[in-house]
Structure formats: structure tokens, C-alpha cells
N, C-alpha and C positions, 0 to 999 in steps of 0.2 A: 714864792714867799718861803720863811722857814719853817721848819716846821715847831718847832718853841720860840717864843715870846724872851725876850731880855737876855740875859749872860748867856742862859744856856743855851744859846742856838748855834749849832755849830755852821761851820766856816763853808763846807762843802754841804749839806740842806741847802743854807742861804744861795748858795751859787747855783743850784741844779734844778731849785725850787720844783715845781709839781711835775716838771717834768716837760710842760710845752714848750718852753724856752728852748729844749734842744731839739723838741721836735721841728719847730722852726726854723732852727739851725741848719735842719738835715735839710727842710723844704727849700732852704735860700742856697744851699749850696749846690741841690740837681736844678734849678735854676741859672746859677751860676755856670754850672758846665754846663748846662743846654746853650744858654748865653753864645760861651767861650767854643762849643763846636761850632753852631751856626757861624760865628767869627771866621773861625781858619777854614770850614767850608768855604765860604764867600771869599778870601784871600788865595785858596785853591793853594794850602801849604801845608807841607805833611809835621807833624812831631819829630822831634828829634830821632828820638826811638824808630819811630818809623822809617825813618832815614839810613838810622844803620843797622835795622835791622832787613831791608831793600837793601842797601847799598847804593840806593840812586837815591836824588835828589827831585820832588817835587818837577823841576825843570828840565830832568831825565825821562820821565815817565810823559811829557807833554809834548816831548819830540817825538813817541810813537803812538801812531796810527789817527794821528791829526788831536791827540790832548783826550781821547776818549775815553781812555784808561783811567788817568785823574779824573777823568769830569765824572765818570762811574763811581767812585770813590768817596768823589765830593757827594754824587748826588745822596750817597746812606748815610753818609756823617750829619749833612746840613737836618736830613729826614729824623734821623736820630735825635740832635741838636731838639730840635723842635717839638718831639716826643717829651725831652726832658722838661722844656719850659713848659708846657701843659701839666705837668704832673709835681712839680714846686709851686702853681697855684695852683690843684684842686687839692693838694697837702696843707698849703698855709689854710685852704677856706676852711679845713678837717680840722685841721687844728683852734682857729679862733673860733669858729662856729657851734659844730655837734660836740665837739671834745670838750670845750669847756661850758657847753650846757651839761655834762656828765650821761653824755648818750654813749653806750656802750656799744653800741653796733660801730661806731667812731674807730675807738679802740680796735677792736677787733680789726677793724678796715685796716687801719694803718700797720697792724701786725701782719695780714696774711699777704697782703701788698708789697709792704718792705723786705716779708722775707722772698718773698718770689723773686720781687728788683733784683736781689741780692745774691738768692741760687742764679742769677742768667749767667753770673760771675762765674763760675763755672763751667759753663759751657765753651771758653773762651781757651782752657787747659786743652784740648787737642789739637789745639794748633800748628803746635810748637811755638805760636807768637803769644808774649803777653808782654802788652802795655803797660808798663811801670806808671807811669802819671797814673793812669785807669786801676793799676794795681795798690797804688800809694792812695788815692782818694777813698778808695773802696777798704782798706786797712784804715783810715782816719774817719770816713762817714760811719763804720758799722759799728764803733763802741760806743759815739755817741747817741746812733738812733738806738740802741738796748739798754743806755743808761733813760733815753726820752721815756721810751715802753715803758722800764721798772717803775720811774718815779709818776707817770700817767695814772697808772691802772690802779691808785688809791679815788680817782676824779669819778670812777664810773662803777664806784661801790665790788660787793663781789663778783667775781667776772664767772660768765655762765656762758656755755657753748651753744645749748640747746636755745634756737632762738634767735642765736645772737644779730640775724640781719633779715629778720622781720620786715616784712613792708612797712612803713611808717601809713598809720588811721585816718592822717590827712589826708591821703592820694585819693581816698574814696571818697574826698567831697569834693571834689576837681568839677567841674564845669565840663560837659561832654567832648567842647572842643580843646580844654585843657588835658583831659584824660587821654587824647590822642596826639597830640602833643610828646604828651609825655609817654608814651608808647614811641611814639616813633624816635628819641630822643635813647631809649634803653636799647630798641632795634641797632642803634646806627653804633652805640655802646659795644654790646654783642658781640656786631660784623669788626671792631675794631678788633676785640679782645680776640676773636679767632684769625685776622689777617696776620695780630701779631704771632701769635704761633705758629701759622703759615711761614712766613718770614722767618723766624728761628728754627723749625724745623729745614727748612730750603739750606740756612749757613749751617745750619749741624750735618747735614748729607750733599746736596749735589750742589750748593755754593750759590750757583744762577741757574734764572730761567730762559727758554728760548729768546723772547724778547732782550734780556740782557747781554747775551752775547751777539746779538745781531744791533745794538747799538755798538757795543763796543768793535764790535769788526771782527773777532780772533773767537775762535776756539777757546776752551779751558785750557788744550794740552798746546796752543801757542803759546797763550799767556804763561805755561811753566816753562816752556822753552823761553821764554822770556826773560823771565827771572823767577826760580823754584821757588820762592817767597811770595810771589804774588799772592796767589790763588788763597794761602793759608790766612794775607793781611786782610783780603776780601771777606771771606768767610768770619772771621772777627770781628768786622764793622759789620755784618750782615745779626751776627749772632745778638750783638748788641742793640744795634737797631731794632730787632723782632721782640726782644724780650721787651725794650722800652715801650714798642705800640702794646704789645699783652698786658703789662702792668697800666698804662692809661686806659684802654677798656676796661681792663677790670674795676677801677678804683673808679670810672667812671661810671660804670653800670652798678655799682655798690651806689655809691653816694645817690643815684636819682633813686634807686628802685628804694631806700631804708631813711631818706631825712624826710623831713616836713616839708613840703612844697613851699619855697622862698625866694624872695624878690634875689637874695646874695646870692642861693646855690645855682640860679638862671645867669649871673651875670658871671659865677665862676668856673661855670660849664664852657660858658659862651666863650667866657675868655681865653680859657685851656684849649675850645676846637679851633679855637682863631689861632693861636698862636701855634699849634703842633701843625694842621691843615695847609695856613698858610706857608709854614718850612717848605712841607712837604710837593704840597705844588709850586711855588714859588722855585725850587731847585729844578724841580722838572721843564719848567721852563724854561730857565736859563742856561742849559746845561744844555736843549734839545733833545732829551730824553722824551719826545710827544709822542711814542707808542700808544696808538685809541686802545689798546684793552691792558694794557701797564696802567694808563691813568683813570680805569674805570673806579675802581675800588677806594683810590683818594677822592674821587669826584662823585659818588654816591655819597660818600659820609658825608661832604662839606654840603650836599643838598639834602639831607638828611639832617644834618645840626640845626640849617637856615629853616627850613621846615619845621621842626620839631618846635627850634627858639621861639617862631612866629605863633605856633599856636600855640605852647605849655607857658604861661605869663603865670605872674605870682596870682595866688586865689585871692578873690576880694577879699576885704576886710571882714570879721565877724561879724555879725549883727547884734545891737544890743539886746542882751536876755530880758523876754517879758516882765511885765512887774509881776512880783508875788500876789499870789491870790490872797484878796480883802485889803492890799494896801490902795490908797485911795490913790486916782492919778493927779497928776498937776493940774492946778485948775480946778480941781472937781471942790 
């Protein structure tokens, strides 16, 4: 909305209005590229860029060592992919939800979240490789999500540090089996938020781990005899991939541990593990990536979600407030 009534209202207020509109913007677009990887995973096609910055061709890389190389590939990008759809709707539910009830822990969320999303972009600089698509989105998302912030943070009054992500008073009236529940639901949050740093930490130093090289067939120093570009492209889709799981733990374990227990934020938990979870095994599968202690860590959290979802259910309804003392009841 603008911020003045009649003539005076200018042209750019009217358009930027409070601010969620862009934040929305920014949710539908890491949506959009979650979308658009899981896509070219599934099609098992590299970017242009990637192409020449390889030199091969998608169909080059699938004649050596029986397609393991890509199918390694595919499998972070698809996993990636799917990090991203999780985290465009537990943004949109940030956004229509606690943000515009004027809950500031909201705010806060989507600030220390988006700037983290945003520092992993950097992590991407020792390559030598950087993704221009990834370079040009991330230069076109990041003035809109600062213009969303600035014009936000009049929604949630003055903004105070101290506090700012409080347990929300509701959780202590949860129902014994809801309270656990919802424990095990921040648990499974947590292990996400620290696998993903696991994972970004592994593409900032040693790239892979023993199981990943023992799918793919080769050595590290094959795969640079292979082509000196590999290892570096790897490392890139690794780095990206670990920051995206960190930033959904985190923003996931924000939102259960500080909103009001609700019927939406259960179905948009729900729907964020389903849609990252399912990437994540879903590539693992198809790819035959079935290493039992590679798929331990995604196959904990999906039993951990189902868990958690089964017993944290929205709290009953309130009960209606006794009548006031001396007022006569119905009937009497």
C-alpha cells in the first residue's frame, strides 16, 4: 500500500508497498531455481557456462566411467534444487504469516537467513569457477531482498536485538505429546543445519568424501587428470548445495522454536521437508548413489519430520473464558 492517501503518494511507495511484496518476490524466485535445478538434474544437462567452462559436453562426461561422473553431479544439483524449494515456502509462510502479523522475530528471521543464503556466494570465489546465471540471479535477487528488509521493518515497530527470537508462550501449552513432537521436529532442524555446514565445509577443503569417490570410480587426482576443471565445478555445486541445507535448518529451526504453534506453520514445515527430502532421496536413487551410511543422515531427518509431524498437530482450540464473577448464567 502507499504510504500517503491521494496525489501525494508517490509512484515508487505505491509500487514497493510495505515491503512483503518483494519479499515474496525473492521467496518465488529461490523457488523458482530450486524448480529449474531439479529440472536440468532430471534431464542430466549441464549450463552452458558449464560447458565451456569443462570444455565437454554433458554427453562427454557420460562416456567416462559408465555416466558416474554426471550422475555425481546431478546427484548435488537435484539435492541442492530441493533445498531451494523448501526454503521459498518456509519464506512465503514468513512472510504471509508472522511478518504480517508484525512479529519481529519474523523479521529478524528473514534478515540473518538471507544474509547467510547470500554470504555461501562467496564461498564459490576460490574456484576459479563462477556461474554467471548463479552470478547474474544473485546480483538481481540481492537489491530486491534489501529493498523487501528496508520497507518490512516499519511492520514490526522498533527493531530490538535483545530477545529477538524468544520462544514464542504458546509452545508451553502444547499437550505432552505435542511438546515432543515438537522437540523432535527442532532436533531433526538442528542435525539439518549442522549437516549443512558439514557439506560446505567438505566443498571449501577436501571436495569428497570416501564414499563419493568410491561411487564415482576415480580418485580426486583421476578426475584432474581428467579434466583440471572438474574437481573445482564439484566443489561449487558442493559449496552451494551445503549452504542451501544450513540456511533451511536454520530458518527451519527459527520458525518452530519462536512462532505460535499452528495448523499453517505444521503444513509449511511439512511441505518444505517433503519437497527438499524428497530431491534428496529421490536423486539418490536414481542415480544409485545407495551407499547405507551416505543415506543415513537424509533418511534420519525424513523419519524424524514423519515423526515429529505425527505427533506436534496444531493445539486445540481455546477454551471459552469463564463467565465473570456475579454475572448470572444462561437460564439461571
Amino acid at each position: 500500500m502507499p504510504d500517503d492517501g491521494g496525489d501525494d503518494a508517490g509512484f515508487l511507495p505505491a509500487l514497493l508497498g510495505d515491503g512483503r511484496p518483494l519479499l515474496l518476490a525473492t521467496a518465488a524466485a529461490l523457488f523458482f531455481s530450486g524448480g529449474f535445478a531439479v529440472f536440468l538434474a532430471a534431464s542430466k544437462e549441464l549450463l552452458p557456462q558449464d560447458v565451456r567452462y569443462l570444455g565437454m559436453t554433458a554427453g562427454d562426461l557420460c562416456a567416462v566411467r559408465s555416466c558416474r561422473i554426471l550422475d555425481f553431479m546431478v546427484h548435488d544439483r537435484a539435492a541442492f534444487g530441493g533445498a531451494l524449494l523448501g526454503l521459498g515456502v518456509l519464506y512465503t509462510w514468513l512472510t504471509l504469516f508472522p511478518l504480517s502479523n508484525h512479529e519481529q522475530w519474523a523479521w529478524w528471521t528473514w534478515l540473518v537467513s538471507g544474509v547467510v543464503g547470500f554470504a555461501t556466494f562467496l564461498a564459490y570465489l576460490g574456484y576459479g569457477y563462477l556461474d554467471t546465471w548463479h552470478g547474474a540471479g544473485t546480483l538481481l535477487l540481492l537489491p530486491v531482498f534489501a529493498a523487501g528488509m528496508w520497507r518490512s521493518r516499519r511492520l514490526v515497530g522498533p527493531l530490538r536485538v535483545r530477545g529477538a527470537f524468544r520462544a514464542d508462550v504458546g509452545a508451553s501449552r502444547l499437550a505432552r505429546r505435542q511438546e515432543w513432537g515438537r522437540t523432535v521436529l527442532l532436533g531433526g532442524a538442528a542435525a539439518t543445519a549442522i549437516g549443512g555446514l558439514a557439506i560446505l565445509r567438505i566443498g571449501l577443503t577436501d571436495t569428497f568424501v570416501p564414499e563419493d569417490l568410491e561411487f564415482i570410480g576415480l580418485s580426486a587426482s583421476d578426475l584432474r587428470a581428467i579434466n583440471p576443471h572438474l574437481v573445482p565445478l564439484i566443489a561449487h555445486d558442493r559449496a552451494g548445495f551445503g549452504g542451501g541445507v544450513f540456511t533451511l535448518g536454520l530458518i527451519t529451526l527459527l520458525c518452530l522454536w519462536c512462532a505460535r504453534p499452528s495448523r499453517h506453520l505444521r503444513q509449511a514445515v511439512a511441505t518444505a521437508g517433503l519437497l527438499s527430502l524428497s530431491a534428496a532421496l529421490g536423486v539418490h536413487m536414481t542415480v544409485g548413489y545407495t551407499d547405507r551410511w551416505h543415506l543415513v543422515p537424509p533418511a534420519v531427518a525424513a523419519g524424524l519430520l514423519v515423526i515429529g509431524l505425527a505427533l506436534w498437530r496444531s493445539p486445540p482450540a481455546p477454551t471459552a473464558p469463564s463467565p465473570a464473577r456475579g454475572r448470572p448464567r444462561p437460564g439461571a
